[in-house]
Structures are given as structure tokens and as C-alpha cells.
C-alpha positions as semicolon CSV with decimal commas, in nm:
position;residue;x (nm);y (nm);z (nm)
1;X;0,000;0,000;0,000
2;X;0,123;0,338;-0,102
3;X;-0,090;0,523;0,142
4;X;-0,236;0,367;0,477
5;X;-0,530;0,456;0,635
6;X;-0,595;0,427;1,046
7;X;-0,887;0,497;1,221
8;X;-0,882;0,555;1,583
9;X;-1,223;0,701;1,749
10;X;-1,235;0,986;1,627
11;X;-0,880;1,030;1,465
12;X;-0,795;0,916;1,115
13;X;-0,415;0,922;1,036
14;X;-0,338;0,884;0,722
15;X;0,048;0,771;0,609
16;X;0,245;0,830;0,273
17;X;0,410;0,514;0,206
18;X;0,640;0,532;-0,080
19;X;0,981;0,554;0,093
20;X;1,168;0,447;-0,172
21;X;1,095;0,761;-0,420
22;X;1,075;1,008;-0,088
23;X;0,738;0,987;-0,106
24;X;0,695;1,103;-0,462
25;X;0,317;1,067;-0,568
26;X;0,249;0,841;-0,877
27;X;-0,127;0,832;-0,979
28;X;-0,160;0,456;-0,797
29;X;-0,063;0,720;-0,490
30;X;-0,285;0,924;-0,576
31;X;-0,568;0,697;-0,639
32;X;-0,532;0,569;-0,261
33;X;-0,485;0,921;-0,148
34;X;-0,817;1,004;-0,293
35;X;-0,979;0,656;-0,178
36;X;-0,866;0,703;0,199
37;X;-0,978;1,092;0,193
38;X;-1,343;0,970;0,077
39;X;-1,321;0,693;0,329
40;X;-1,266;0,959;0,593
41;X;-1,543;1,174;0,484
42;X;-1,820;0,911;0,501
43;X;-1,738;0,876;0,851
44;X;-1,921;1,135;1,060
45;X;-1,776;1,052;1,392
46;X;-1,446;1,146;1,270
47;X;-1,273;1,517;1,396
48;X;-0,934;1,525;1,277
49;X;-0,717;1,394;0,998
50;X;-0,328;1,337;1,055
51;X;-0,153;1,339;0,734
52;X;0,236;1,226;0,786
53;X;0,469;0,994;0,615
54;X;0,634;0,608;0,671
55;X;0,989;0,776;0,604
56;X;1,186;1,069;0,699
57;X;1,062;1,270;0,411
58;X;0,715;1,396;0,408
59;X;0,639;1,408;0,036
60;X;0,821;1,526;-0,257
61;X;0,587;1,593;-0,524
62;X;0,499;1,448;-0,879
63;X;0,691;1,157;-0,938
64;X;0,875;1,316;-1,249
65;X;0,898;0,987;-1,424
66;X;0,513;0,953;-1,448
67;X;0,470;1,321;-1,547
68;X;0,767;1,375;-1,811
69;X;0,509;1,325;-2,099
70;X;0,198;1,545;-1,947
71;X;0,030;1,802;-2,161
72;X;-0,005;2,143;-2,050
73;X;-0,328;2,087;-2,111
74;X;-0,400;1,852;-1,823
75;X;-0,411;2,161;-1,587
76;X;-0,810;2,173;-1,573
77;X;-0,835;1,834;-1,474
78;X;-0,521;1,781;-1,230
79;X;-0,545;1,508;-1,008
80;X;-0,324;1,625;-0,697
81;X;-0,494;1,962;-0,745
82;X;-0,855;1,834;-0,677
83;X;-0,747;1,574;-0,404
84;X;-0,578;1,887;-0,227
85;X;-0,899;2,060;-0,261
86;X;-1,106;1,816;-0,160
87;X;-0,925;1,826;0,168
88;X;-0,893;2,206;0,216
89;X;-1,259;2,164;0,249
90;X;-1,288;1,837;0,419
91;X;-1,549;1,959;0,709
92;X;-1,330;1,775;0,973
93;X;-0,972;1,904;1,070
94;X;-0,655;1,812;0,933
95;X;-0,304;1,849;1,074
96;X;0,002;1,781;0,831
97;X;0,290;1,611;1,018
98;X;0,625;1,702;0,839
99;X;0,941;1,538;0,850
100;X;1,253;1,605;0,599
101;X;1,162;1,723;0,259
102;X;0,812;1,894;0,217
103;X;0,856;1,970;-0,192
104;X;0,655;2,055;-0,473
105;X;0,322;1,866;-0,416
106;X;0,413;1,767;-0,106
107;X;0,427;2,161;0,016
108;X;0,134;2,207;-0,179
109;X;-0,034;1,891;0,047
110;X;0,062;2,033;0,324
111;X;-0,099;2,399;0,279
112;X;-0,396;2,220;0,199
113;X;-0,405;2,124;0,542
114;X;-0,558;2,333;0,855
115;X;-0,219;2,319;1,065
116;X;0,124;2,232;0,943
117;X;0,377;2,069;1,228
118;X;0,678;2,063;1,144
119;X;1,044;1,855;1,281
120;X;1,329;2,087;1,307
121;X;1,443;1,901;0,971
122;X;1,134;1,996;0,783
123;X;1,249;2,155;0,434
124;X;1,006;2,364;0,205
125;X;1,052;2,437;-0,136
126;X;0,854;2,499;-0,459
127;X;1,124;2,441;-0,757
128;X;0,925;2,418;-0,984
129;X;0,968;2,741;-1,203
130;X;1,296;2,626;-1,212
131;X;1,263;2,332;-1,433
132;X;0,998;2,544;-1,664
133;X;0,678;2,450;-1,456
134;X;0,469;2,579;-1,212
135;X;0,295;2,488;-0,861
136;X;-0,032;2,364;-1,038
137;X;-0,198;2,222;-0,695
138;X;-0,357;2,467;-0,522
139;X;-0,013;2,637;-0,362
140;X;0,019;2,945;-0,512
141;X;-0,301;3,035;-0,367
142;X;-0,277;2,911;-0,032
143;X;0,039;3,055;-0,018
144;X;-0,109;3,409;-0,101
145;X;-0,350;3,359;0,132
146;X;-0,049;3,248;0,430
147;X;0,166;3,571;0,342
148;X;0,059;3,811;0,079
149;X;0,221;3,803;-0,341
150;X;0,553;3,961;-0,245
151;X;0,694;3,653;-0,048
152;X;0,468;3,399;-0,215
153;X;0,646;3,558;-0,561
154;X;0,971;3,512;-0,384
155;X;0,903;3,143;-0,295
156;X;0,749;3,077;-0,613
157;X;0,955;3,280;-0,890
158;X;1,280;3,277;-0,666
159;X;1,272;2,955;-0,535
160;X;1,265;3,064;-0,193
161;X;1,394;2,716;0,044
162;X;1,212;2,793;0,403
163;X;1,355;2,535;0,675
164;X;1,110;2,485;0,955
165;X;1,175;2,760;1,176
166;X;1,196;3,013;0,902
167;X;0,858;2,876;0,780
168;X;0,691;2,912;1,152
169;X;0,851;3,251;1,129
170;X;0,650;3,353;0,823
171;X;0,338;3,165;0,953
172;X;0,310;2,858;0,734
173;X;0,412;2,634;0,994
174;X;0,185;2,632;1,344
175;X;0,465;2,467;1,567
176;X;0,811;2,332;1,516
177;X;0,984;2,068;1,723
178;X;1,254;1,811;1,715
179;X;1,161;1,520;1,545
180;X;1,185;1,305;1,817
181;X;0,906;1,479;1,945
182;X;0,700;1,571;1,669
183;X;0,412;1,310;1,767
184;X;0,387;1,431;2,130
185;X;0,308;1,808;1,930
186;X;0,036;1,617;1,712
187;X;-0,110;1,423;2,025
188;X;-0,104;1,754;2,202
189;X;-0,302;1,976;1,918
190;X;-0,559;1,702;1,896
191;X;-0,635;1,687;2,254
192;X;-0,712;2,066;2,254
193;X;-0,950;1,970;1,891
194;X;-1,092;1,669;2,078
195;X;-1,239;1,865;2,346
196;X;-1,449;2,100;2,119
197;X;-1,784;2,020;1,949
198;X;-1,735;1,854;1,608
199;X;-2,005;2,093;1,486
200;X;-1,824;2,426;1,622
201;X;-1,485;2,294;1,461
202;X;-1,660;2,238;1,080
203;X;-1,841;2,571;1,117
204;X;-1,508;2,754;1,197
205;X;-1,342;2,598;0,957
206;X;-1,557;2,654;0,688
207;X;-1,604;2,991;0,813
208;X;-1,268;3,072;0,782
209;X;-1,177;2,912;0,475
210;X;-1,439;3,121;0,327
211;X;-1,340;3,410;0,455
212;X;-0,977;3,418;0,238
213;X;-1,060;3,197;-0,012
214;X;-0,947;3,275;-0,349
215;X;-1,044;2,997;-0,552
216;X;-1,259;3,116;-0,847
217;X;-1,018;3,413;-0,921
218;X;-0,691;3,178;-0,883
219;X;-0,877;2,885;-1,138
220;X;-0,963;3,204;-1,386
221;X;-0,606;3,303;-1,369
222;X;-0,492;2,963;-1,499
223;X;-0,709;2,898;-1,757
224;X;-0,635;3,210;-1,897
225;X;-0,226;3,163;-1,828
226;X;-0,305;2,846;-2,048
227;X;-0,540;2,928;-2,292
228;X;-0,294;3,172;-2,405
229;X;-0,005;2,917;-2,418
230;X;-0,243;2,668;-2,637
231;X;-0,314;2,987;-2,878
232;X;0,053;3,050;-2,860
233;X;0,043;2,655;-2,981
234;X;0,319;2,570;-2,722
235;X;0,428;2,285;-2,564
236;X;0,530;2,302;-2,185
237;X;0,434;2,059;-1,893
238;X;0,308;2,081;-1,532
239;X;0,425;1,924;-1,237
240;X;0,196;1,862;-0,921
């Protein structure tokens, strides 16, 4: 299994399980991803969603061996991109548990998340400008949303690497800690969840969410980014 799925009352913990590739996503990964997220969301009694990995590195992205081949063109229909969204607006909470290398998708996984805690090893980086693509899964966005266009153009168009302290610093990251003791942090944020109504938690989340949400003018930014690149009758690819 590339992704496992554990259900404890009313905790689901979800684990990225392709050590091997650092956690790279294929679309088999993604497929579970998807399955375990729509597992979690037919169960009612469920409050919180951990999301952490099997290895020392979170996630790092599109497996680039899957994606060398993929159309520009695949943008309006991105897998990782509508996975991610689904769980930005998952009604339950969800708590990203980073280790190592958060990359690519995998940042872009993790901002899709309600809190981000990080091990004092955590790395964040979106490269892919460099390479001639761009952060296609719902980052660029979220990352607006975290810390305004000046710094999410600097982490974007720059390449911008943010270790784990620097990222707290900036307010993508709720708590840092060793990485010894990066489950105690997660144990401790879902006791303080635990103890609230499930019903107050959705409605703040959603209300929240809603409140910043940029969705519809980020979507109508890319399709006309694109639509302007297929006129142009260009090839290029997207990673994410």
C-alpha cells in the first residue's frame, strides 16, 4: 500500500508510504490518497485527519517519471490539485505532520491542510519554475492567502527554500519541534481539537476558509495563463 489509512475514534491518520521515491506521488498514490480521503469523509464521527509519512521525508511531489510526458493541457483536470482541494474543504480538521523534505506537491499537500507541524528538519521548497513549470496544486493560492504576493512571488519565482523555523517565522508552519518529538506536538493539538464540538470545529473551519478563499479568481487566472499558451500553440508541462 502506497498510502495507509488508520482509524482511531475519532482520529484518522493517514500515512504516505512510498519511501523508496521520498514519497513522490504516482497516480496509484494518488488513487489511494483520494480513496482514503473519501473513506474519511463518510465517517461522521471522525474530527481530525493526521496526514504524515512512513519515512523521513514527508512528500516530494509528482513523481517526475510519471509526469515527463503530461500536456499542459492537463491543468483543468489535475489530479493532486482536486485531491488537495477536496481536503482544504474536508469539514473535519486536518493536521500535516512534516518530517525532511516537504517539496513541490508535497508543500502544496501540506498547505492544503488546517495546521502544518513541522520537525526541526522539515524543508520547504517549490522548484518548480525552475525546471519550466509551475505549482499547479492549489499552492500558489494558499500561499497568497499564508503571506501576501511579495513573499509567495519570492518562494514561487525565486525559489525561496524555508527550513522549519523560518517557515513558523512567516506563519506557514503552526509549531516546530525536534523530530523526536514531533508526535507528542500532534497528540497535544488534537487533545485541545478533541475537546471541542465537532459541529463548532466544521463551522469555523468553513467559516474561515471562506473568509480568504481565493479559488474562483486563482482557477480564472490559470485557464487564462493556459489558454494563451495553447493559442501561442506551445508545448510546456506541469508538475503537481
Amino acid at each position: 500500500m502506497l498510502v495507509k489509512l488508520k482509524i482511531n475514534e475519532s482520529i484518522a491518520y493517514i500515512t504516505l508510504n512510498r519511501p523508496d521515491r521520498l514519497n513522490a506521488y504516482n497516480s496509484e498514490m494518488l488513487d489511494e490518497l483520494e480513496s482514503a480521503i473519501k473513506t474519511i469523509l463518510a465517517n461522521q464521527a471522525l474530527k481530525a485527519v493526521v496526514i504524515g509519512s512512513s519515512s523521513d521525508s514527508f512528500c516530494t511531489g509528482a513523481d517526475l517519471k510519471e509526469i515527463a510526458h503530461r500536456s499542459y493541457r492537463d491543468i483543468i483536470n489535475l489530479k493532486s490539485r482536486r485531491i488537495f482541494e477536496e481536503l482544504y474543504h474536508a469539514p473535519i480538521i486536518s493536521i500535516a505532520a512534516v518530517k525532511g523534505y516537504a517539496i513541490a506537491g508535497g508543500f502544496e499537500l501540506a498547505l492544503a491542510c488546517d495546521f502544518i507541524l513541522a520537525a526541526d528538519n522539515a524543508r520547504f521548497w517549490l522548484p518548480e519554475v525552475d525546471i519550466g513549470l509551475i505549482p499547479a496544486a492549489g499552492g500558489i493560492e494558499r500561499l497568497v492567502q499564508r503571506v501576501g504576493q511579495n513573499l509567495t512571488k519570492e518562494i514561487v519565482i525565486c525559489g525561496r527554500r524555508l527550513d522549519a523555523s523560518e517557515a513558523q517565522r512567516l506563519g506557514l508552519v503552526t509549531k516546530t519541534a525536534a523530530a523526536a518529538q514531533l508526535d507528542d506536538e500532534v497528540t497535544a493539538l488534537l487533545k485541545i481539537i478533541m475537546a471541542k464540538p465537532a459541529w463548532a470545529l466544521q463551522i469555523a473551519k468553513i467559516s474561515i476558509n471562506e473568509a480568504t478563499s481565493t479559488q474562483k479568481s486563482a482557477l480564472n487566472l490559470f485557464g487564462q495563463a493556459f489558454l494563451h499558451e495553447l493559442r501561442a500553440n506551445k508545448t510546456n508541462t506541469i508538475v503537481d
